[in-house]
C-alpha positions in Angstrom: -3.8 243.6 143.7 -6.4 243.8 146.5 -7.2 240.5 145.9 -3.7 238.8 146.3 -3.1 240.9 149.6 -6.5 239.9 151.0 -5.7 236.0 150.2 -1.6 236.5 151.7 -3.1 238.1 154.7 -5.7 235.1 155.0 -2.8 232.6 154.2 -0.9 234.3 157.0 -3.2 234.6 159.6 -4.6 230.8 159.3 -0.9 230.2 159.5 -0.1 232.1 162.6 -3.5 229.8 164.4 -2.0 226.9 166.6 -2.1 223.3 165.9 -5.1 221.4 167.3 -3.6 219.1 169.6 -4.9 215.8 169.1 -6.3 215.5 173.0 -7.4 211.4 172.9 -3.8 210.5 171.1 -1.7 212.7 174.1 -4.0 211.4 176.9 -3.1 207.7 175.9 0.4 208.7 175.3 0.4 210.5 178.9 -1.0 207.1 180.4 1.5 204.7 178.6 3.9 206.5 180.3 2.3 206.1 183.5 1.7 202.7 183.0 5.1 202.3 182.3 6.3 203.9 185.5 4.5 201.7 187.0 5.2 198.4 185.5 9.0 199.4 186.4 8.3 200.1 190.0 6.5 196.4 189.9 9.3 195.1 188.2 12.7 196.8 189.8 13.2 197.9 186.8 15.4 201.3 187.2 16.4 201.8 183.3 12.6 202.0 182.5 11.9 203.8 185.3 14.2 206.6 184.5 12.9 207.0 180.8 9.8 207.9 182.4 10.7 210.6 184.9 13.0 213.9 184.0 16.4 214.6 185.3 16.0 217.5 186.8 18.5 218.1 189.6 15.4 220.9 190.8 12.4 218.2 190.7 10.8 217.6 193.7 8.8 214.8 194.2 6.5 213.1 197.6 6.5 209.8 198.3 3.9 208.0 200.7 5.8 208.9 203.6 9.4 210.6 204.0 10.9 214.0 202.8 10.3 215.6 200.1 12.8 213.7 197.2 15.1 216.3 195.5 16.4 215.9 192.2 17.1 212.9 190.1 19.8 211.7 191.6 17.9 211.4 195.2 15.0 209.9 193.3 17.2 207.2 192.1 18.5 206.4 195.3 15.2 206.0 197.4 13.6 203.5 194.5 17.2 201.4 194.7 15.9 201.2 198.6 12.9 200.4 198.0 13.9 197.9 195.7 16.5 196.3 197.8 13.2 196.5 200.5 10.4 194.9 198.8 9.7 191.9 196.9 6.4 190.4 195.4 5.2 193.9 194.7 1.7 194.4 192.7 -0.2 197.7 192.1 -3.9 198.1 191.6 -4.4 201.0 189.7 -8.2 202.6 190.3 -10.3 205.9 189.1 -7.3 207.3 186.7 -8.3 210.6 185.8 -5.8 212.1 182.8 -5.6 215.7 181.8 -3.6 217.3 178.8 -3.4 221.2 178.9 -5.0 222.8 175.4 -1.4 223.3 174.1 -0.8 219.7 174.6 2.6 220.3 176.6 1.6 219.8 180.4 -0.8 216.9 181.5 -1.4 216.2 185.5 -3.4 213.0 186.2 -4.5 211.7 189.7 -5.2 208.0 190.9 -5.8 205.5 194.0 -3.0 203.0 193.9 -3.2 199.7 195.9 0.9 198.7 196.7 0.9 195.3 197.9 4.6 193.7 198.6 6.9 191.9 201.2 9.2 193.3 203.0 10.8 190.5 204.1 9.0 187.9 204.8 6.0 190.2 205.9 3.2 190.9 203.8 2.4 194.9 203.1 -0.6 196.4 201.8 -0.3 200.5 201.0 -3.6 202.7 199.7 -1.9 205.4 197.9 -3.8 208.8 196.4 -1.1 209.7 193.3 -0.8 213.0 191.8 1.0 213.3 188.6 2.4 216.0 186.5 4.0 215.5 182.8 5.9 217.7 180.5 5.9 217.5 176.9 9.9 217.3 175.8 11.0 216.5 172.2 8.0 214.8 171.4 8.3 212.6 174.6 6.1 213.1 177.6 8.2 212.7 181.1 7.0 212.6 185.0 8.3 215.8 185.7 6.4 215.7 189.4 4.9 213.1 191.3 2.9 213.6 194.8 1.6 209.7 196.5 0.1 210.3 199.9 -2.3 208.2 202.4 -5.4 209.4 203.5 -4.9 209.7 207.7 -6.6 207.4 210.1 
């Protein structure tokens, strides 16, 4: 009888230890995603874009310059500007640094973008510092915060 109880109690304890989360798999999975935010800012593409950021109406997200962007809906409309704005756009993507939290449901990752495009007919060239935070939802990671800046002078 002591026996059985010792084994259920070591069968319920190894039970109750939390998965190992698989750190190289979500860290590619994290930059897929970012890569394909990207490729749909590059592209004008707003269905891919918005399978890679949450919906929250209480997101808040920084652009390069500008107000803070509220919510989903605001989000949408300032990358329909900026799409009806630019044309020819590349990004160089430089130094990406990934990070996955040890429960494998938040990552954050920070880059250097180069943003070249026209706006017009003129020729622009933007050196963005990106800050990203992603949630793990339903299996899925999503941009659930985004923070691009340029360094002053």
């Amino acid at each position: 009888m002591k026996c059985t109880v010792v084994i259920l109690l070591g069968l319920f304890l190894a039970g109750c230890e939390p998965a190992k989360v698989d750190t190289a798999a979500e860290t590619a999975a994290v930059n897929a995603v970012l890569d394909s935010y990207m490729q749909a800012v590059v592209n004008e593409d707003m269905e891919a874009y918005s399978e890679n950021v949450a919906h929250d109406a209480a997101m808040v997200n920084f652009g390069g310059f500008g107000d803070p962007i509220s919510g989903w809906a605001a989000l949408q409309d300032v990358m329909e500007q900026q799409n009806a704005a630019l044309s020819e756009t590349h990004i160089e993507v430089r130094d990406l640094d990934i990070h996955v939290s040890p429960d494998g449901k938040l990552a954050w990752a920070t880059c250097l973008w180069t943003l070249t495009a026209k706006m017009g007919e003129d020729p622009i060239t933007l050196s963005l510092r990106c800050t990203w935070v992603l949630e793990k939802r339903a299996d899925k990671w999503v941009i659930v915060h985004f923070h691009k800046s340029m360094a002053a002078g």
